[in-house]
PDB file of N, H, CA, C and O in Angstrom:
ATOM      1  N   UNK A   1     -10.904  -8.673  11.375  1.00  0.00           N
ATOM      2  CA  UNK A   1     -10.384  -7.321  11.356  1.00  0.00           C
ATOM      3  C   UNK A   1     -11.209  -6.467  10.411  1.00  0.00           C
ATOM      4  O   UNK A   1     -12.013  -6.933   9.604  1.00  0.00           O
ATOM      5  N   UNK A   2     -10.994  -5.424  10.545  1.00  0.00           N
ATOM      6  H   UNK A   2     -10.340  -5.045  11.200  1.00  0.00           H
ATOM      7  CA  UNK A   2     -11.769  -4.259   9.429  1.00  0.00           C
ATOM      8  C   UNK A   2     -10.889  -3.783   8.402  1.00  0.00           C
ATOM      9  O   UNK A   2      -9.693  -4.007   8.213  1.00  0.00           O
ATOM     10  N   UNK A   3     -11.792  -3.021   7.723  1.00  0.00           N
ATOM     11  H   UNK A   3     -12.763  -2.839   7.876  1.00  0.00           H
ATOM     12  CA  UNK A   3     -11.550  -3.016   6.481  1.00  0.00           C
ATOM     13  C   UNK A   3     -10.299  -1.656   6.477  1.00  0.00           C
ATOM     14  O   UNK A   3     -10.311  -0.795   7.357  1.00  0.00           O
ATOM     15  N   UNK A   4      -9.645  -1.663   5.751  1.00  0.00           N
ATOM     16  H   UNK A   4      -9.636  -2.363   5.037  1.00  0.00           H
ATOM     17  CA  UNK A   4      -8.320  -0.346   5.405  1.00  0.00           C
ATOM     18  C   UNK A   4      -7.821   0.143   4.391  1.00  0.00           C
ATOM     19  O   UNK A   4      -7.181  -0.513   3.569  1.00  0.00           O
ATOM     20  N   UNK A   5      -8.052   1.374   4.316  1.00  0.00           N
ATOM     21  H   UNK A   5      -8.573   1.906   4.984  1.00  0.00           H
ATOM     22  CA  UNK A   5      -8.084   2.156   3.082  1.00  0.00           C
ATOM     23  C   UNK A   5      -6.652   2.616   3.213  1.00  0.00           C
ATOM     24  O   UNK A   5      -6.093   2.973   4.250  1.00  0.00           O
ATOM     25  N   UNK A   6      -5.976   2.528   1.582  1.00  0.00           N
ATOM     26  H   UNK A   6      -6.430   2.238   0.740  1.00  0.00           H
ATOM     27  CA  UNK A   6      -4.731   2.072   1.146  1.00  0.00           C
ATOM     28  C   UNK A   6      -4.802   3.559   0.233  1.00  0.00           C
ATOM     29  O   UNK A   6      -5.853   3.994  -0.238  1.00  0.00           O
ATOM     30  N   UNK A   7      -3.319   4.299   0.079  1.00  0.00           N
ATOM     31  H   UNK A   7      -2.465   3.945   0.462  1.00  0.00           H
ATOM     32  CA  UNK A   7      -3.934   5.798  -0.746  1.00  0.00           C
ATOM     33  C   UNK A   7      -2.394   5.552  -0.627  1.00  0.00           C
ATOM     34  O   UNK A   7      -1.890   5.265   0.459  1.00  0.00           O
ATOM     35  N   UNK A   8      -1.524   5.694  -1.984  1.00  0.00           N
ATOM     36  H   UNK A   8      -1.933   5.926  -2.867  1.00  0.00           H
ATOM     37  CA  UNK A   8      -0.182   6.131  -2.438  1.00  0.00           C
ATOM     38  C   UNK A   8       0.037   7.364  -2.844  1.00  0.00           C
ATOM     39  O   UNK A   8      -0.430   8.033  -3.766  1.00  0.00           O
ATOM     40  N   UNK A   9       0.935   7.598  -1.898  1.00  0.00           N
ATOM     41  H   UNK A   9       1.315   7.054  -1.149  1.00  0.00           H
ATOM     42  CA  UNK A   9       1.479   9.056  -1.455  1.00  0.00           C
ATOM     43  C   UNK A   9       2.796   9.638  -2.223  1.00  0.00           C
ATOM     44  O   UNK A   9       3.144  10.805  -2.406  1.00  0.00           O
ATOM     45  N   UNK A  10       3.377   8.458  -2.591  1.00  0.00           N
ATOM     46  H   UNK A  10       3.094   7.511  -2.443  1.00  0.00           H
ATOM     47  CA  UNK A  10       4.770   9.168  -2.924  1.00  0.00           C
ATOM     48  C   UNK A  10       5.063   8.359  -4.179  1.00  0.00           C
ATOM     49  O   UNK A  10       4.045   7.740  -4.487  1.00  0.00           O
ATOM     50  N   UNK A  11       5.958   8.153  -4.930  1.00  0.00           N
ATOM     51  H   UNK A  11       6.785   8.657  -4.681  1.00  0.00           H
ATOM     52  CA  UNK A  11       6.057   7.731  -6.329  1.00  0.00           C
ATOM     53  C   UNK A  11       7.223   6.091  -5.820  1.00  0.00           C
ATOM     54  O   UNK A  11       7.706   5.940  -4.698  1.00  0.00           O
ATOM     55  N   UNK A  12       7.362   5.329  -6.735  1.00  0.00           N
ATOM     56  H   UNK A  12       6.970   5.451  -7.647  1.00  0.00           H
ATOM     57  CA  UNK A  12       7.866   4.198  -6.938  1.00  0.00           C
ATOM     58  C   UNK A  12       9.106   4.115  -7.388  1.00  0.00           C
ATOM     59  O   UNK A  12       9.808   3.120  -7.210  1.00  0.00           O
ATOM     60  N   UNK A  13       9.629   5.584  -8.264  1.00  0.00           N
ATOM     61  H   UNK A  13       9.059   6.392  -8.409  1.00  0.00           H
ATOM     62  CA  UNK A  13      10.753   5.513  -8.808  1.00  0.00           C
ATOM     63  C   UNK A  13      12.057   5.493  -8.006  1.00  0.00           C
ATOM     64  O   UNK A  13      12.108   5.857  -6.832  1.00  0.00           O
ATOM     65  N   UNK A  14      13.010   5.089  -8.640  1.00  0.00           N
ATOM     66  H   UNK A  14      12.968   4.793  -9.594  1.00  0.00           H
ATOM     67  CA  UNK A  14      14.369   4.953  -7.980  1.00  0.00           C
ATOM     68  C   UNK A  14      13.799   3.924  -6.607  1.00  0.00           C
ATOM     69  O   UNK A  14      14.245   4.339  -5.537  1.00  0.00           O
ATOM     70  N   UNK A  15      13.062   2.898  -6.500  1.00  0.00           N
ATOM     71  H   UNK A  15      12.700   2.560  -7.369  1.00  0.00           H
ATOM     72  CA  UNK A  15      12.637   2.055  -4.924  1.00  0.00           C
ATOM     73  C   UNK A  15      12.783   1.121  -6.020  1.00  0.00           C
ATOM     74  O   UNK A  15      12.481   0.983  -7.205  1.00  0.00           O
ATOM     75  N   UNK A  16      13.696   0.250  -4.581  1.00  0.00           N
ATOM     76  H   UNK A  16      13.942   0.363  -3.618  1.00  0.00           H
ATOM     77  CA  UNK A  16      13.643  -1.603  -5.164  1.00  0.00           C
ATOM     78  C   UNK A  16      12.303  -2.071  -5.649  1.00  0.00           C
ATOM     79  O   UNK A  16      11.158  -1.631  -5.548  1.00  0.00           O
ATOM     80  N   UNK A  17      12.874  -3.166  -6.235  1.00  0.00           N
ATOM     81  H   UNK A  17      13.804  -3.524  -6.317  1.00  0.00           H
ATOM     82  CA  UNK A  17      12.032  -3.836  -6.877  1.00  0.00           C
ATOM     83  C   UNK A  17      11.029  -4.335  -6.511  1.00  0.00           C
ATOM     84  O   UNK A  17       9.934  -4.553  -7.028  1.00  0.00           O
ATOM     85  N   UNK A  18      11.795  -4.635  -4.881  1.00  0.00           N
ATOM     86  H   UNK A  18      12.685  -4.457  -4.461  1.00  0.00           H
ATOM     87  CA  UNK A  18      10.377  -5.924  -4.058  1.00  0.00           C
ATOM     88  C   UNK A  18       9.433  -4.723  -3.499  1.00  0.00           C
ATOM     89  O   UNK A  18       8.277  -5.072  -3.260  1.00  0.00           O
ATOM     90  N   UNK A  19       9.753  -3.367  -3.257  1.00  0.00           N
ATOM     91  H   UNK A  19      10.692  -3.084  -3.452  1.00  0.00           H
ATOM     92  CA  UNK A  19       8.602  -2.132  -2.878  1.00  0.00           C
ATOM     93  C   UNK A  19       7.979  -2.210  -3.916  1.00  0.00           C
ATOM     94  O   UNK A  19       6.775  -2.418  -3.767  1.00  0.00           O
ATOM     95  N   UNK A  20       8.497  -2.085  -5.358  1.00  0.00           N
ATOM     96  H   UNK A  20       9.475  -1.916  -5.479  1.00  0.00           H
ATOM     97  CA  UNK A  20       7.385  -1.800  -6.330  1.00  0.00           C
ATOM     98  C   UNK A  20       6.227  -2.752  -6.552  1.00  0.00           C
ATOM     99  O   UNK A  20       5.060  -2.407  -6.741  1.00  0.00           O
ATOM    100  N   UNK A  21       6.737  -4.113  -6.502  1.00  0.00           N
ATOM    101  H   UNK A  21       7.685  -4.393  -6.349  1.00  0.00           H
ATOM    102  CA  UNK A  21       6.005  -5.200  -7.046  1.00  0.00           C
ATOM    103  C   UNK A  21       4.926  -5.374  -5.329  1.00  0.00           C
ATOM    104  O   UNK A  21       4.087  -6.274  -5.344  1.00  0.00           O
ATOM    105  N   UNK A  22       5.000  -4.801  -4.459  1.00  0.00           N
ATOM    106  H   UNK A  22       5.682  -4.070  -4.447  1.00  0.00           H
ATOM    107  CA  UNK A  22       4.540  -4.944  -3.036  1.00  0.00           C
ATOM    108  C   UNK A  22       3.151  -3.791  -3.592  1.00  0.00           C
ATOM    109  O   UNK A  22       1.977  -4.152  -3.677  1.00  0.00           O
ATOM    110  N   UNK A  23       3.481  -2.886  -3.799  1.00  0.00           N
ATOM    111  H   UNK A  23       4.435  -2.592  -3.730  1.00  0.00           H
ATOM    112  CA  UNK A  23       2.761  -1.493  -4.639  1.00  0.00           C
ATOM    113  C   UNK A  23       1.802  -2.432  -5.221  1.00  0.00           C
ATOM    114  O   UNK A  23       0.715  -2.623  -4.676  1.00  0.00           O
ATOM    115  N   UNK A  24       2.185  -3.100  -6.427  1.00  0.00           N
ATOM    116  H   UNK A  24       3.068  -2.945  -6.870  1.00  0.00           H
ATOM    117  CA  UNK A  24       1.492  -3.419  -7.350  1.00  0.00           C
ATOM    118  C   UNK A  24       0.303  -4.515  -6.881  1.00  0.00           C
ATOM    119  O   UNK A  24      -0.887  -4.521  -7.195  1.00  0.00           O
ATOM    120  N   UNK A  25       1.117  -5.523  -5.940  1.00  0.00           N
ATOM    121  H   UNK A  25       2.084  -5.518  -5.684  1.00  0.00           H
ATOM    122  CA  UNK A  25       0.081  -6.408  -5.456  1.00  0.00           C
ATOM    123  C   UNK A  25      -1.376  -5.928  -4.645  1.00  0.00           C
ATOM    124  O   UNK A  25      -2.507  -6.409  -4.710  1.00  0.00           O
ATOM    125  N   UNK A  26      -0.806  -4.707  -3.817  1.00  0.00           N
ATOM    126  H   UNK A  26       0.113  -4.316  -3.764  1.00  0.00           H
ATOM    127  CA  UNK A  26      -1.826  -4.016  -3.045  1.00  0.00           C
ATOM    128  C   UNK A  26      -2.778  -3.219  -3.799  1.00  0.00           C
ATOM    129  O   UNK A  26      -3.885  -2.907  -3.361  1.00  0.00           O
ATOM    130  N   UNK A  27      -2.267  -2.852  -5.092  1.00  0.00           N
ATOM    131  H   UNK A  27      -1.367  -3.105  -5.448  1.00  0.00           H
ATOM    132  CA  UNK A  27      -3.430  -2.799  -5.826  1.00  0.00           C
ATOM    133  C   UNK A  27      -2.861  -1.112  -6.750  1.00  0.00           C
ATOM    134  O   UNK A  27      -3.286  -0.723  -7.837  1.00  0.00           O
ATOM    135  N   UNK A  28      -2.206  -0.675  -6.190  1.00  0.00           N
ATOM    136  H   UNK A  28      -1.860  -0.991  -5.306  1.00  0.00           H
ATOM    137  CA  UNK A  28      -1.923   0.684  -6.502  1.00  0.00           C
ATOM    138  C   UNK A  28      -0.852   0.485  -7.633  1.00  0.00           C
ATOM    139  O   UNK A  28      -0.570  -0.528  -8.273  1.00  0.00           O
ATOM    140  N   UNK A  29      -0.229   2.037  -7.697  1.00  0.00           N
ATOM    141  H   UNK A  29      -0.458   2.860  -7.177  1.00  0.00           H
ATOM    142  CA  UNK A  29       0.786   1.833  -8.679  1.00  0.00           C
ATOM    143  C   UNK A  29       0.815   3.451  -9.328  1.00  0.00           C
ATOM    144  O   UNK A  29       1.514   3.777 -10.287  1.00  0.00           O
ATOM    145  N   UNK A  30      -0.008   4.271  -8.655  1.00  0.00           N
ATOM    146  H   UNK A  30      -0.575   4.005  -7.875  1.00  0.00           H
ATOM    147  CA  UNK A  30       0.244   5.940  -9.212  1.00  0.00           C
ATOM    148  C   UNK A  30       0.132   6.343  -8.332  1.00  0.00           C
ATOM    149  O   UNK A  30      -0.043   5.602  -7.365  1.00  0.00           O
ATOM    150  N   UNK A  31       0.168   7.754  -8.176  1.00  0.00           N
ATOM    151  H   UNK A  31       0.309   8.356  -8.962  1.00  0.00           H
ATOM    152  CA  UNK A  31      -0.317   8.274  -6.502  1.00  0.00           C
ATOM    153  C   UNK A  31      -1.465   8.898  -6.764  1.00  0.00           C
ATOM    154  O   UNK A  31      -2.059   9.153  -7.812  1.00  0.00           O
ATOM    155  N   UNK A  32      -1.768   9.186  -5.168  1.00  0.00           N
ATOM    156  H   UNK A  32      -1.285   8.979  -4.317  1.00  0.00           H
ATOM    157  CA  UNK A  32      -3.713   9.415  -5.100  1.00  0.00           C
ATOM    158  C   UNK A  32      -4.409   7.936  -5.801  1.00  0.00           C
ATOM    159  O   UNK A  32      -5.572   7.836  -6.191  1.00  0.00           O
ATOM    160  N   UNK A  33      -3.925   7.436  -5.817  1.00  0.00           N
ATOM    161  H   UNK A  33      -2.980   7.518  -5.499  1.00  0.00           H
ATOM    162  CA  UNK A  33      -4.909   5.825  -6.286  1.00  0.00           C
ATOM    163  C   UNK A  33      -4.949   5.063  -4.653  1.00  0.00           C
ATOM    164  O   UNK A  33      -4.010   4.872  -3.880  1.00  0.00           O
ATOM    165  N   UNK A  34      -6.174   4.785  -4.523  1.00  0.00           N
ATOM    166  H   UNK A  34      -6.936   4.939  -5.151  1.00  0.00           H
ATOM    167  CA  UNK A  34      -6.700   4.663  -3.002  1.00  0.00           C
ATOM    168  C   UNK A  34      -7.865   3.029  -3.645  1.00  0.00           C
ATOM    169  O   UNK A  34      -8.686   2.897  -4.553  1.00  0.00           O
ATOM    170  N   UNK A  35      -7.350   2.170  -2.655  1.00  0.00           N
ATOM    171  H   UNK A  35      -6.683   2.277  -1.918  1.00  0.00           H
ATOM    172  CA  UNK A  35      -8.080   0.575  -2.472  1.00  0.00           C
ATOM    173  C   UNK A  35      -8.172   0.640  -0.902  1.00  0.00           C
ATOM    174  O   UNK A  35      -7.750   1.299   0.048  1.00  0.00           O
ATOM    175  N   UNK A  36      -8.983  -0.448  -1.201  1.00  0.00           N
ATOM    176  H   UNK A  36      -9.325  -0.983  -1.973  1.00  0.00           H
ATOM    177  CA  UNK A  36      -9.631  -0.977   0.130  1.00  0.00           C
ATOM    178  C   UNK A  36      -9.332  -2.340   0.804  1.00  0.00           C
ATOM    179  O   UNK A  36      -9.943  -3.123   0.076  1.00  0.00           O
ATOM    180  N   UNK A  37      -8.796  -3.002   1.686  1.00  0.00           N
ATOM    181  H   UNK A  37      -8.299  -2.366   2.277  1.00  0.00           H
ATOM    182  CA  UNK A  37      -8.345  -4.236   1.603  1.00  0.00           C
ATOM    183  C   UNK A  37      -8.837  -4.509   3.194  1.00  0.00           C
ATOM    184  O   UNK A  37      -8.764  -3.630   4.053  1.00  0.00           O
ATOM    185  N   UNK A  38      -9.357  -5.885   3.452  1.00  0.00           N
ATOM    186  H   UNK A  38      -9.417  -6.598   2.754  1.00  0.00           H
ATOM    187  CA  UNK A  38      -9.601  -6.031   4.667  1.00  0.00           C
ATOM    188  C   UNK A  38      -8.013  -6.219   5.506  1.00  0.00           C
ATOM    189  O   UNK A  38      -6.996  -6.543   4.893  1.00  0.00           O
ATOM    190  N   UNK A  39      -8.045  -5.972   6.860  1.00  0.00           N
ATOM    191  H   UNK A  39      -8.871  -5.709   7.358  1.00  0.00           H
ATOM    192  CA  UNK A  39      -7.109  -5.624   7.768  1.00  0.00           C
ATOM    193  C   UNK A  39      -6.538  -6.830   8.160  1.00  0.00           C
ATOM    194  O   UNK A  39      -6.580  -6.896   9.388  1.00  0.00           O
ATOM    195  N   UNK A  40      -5.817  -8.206   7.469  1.00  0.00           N
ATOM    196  H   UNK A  40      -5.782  -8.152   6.471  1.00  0.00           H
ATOM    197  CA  UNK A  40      -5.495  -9.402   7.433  1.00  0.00           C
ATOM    198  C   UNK A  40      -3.977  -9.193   8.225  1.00  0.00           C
ATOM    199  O   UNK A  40      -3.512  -8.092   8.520  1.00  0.00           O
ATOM    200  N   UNK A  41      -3.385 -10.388   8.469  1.00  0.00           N
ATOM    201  H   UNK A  41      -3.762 -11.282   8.229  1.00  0.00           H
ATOM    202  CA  UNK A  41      -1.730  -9.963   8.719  1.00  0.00           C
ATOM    203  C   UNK A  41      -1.011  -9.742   7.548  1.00  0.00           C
ATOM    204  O   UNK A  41      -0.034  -9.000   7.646  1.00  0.00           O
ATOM    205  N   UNK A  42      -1.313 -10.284   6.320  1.00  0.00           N
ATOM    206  H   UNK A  42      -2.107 -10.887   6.241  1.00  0.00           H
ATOM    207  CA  UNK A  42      -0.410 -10.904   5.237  1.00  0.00           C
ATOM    208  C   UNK A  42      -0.497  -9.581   4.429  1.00  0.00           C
ATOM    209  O   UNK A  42       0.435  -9.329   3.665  1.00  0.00           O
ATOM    210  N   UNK A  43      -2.032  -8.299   4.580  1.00  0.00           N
ATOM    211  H   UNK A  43      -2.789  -8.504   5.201  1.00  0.00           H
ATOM    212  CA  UNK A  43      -1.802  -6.981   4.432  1.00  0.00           C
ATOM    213  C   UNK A  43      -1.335  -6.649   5.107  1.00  0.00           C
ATOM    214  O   UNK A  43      -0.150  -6.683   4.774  1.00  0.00           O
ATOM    215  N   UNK A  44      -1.459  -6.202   6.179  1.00  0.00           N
ATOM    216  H   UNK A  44      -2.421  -6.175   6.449  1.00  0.00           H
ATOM    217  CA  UNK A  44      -0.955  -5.163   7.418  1.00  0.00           C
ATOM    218  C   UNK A  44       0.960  -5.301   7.382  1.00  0.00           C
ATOM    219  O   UNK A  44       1.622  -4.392   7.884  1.00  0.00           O
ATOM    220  N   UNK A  45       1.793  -6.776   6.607  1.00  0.00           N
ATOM    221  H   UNK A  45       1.255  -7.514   6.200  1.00  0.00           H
ATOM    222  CA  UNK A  45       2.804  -6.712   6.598  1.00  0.00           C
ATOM    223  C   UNK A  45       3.321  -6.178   5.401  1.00  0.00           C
ATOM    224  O   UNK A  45       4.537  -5.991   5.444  1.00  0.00           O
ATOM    225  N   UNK A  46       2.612  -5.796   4.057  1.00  0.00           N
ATOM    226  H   UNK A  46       1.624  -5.948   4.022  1.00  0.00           H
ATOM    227  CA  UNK A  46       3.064  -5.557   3.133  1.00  0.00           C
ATOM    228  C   UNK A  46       2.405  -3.824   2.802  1.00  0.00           C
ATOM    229  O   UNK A  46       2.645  -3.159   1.795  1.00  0.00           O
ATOM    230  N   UNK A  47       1.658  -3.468   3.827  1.00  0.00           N
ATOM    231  H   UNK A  47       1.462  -4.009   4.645  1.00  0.00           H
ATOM    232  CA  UNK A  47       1.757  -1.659   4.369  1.00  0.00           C
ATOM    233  C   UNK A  47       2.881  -1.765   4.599  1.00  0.00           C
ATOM    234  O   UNK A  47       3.785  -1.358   3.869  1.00  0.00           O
ATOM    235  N   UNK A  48       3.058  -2.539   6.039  1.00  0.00           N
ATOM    236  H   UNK A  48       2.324  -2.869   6.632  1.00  0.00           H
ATOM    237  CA  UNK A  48       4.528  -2.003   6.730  1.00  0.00           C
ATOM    238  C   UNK A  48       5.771  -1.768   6.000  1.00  0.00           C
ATOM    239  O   UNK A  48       6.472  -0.844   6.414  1.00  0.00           O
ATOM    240  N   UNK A  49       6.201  -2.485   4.914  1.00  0.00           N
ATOM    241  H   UNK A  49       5.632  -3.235   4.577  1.00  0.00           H
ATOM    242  CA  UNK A  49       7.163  -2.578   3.477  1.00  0.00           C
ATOM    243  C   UNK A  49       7.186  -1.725   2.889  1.00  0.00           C
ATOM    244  O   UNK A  49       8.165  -1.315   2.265  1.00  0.00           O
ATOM    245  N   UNK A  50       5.644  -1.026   2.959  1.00  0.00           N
ATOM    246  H   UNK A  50       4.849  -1.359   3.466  1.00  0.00           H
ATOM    247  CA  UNK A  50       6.108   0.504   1.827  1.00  0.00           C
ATOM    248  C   UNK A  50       5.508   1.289   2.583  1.00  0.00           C
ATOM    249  O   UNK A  50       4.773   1.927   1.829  1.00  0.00           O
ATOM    250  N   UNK A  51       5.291   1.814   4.102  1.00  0.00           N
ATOM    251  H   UNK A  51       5.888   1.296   4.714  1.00  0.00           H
ATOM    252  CA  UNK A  51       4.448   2.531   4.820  1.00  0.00           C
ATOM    253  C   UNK A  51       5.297   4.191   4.358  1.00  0.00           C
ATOM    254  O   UNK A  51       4.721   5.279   4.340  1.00  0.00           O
ATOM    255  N   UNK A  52       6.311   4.021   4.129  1.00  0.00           N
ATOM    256  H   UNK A  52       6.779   3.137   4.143  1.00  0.00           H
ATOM    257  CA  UNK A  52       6.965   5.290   4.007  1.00  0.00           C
ATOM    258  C   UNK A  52       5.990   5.895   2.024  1.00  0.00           C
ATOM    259  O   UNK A  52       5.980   7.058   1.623  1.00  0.00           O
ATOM    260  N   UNK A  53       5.440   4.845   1.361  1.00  0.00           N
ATOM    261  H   UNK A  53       5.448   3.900   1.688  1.00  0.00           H
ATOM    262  CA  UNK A  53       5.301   5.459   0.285  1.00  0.00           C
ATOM    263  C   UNK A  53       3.725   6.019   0.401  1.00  0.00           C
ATOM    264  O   UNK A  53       3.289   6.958  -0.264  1.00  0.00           O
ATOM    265  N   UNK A  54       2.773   5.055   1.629  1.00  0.00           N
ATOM    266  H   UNK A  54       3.127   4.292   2.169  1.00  0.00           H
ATOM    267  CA  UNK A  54       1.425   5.096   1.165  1.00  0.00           C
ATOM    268  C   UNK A  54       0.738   5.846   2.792  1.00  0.00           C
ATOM    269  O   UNK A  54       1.488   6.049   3.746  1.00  0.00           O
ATOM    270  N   UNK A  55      -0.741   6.165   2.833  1.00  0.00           N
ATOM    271  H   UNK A  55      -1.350   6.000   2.058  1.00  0.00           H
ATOM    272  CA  UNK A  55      -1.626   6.457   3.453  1.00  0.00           C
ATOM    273  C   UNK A  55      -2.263   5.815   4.221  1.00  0.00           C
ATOM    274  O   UNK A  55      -3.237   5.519   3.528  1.00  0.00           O
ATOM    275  N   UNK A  56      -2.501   5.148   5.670  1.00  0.00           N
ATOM    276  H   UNK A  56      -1.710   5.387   6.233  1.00  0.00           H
ATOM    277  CA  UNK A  56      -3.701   4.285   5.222  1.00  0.00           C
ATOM    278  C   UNK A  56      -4.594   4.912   6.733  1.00  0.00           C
ATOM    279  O   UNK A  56      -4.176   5.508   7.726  1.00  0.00           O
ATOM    280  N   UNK A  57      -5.870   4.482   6.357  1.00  0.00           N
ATOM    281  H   UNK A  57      -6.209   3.998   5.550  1.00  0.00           H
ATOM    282  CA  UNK A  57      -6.785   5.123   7.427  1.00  0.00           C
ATOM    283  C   UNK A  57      -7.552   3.686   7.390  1.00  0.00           C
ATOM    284  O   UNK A  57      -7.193   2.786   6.632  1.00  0.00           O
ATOM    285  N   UNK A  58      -8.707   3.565   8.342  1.00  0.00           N
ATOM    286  H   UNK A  58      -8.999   4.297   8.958  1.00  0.00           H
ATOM    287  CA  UNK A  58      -9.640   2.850   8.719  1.00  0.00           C
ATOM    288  C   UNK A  58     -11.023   3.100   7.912  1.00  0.00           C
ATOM    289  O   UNK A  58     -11.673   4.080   8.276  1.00  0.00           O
ATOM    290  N   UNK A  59     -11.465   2.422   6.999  1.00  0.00           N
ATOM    291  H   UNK A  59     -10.937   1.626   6.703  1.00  0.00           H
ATOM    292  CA  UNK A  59     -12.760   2.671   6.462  1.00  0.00           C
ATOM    293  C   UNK A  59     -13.895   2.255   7.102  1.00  0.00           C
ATOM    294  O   UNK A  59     -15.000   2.486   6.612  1.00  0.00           O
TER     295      UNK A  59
END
């Protein structure tokens, strides 16, 4: 798969615990903070978990 650019959009506060620590693993954790992660399942399921907080496009 290709590569996917990861960009947090909305803030962490007041969101469970397992969104935040999902945040944190993917690499982010402020907004406008943007990573790159290849397009695996074990990513693509832990977008889907916080898709409402983050960005993601195709790099």
């Amino acid at each position: 798969m290709g590569k996917i650019r990861v960009t947090q959009v909305k803030s962490d506060i007041k969101r469970p615990s397992d969104q935040k620590a999902t945040l944190v693993a993917l690499g982010l954790g402020r907004i406008n903070k943007t990573v790159e992660h290849e397009g695996t399942p074990q990513i693509m399921g832990m977008i889907k978990k916080v898709q409402h907080l983050v960005k993601t496009e195709t790099a």
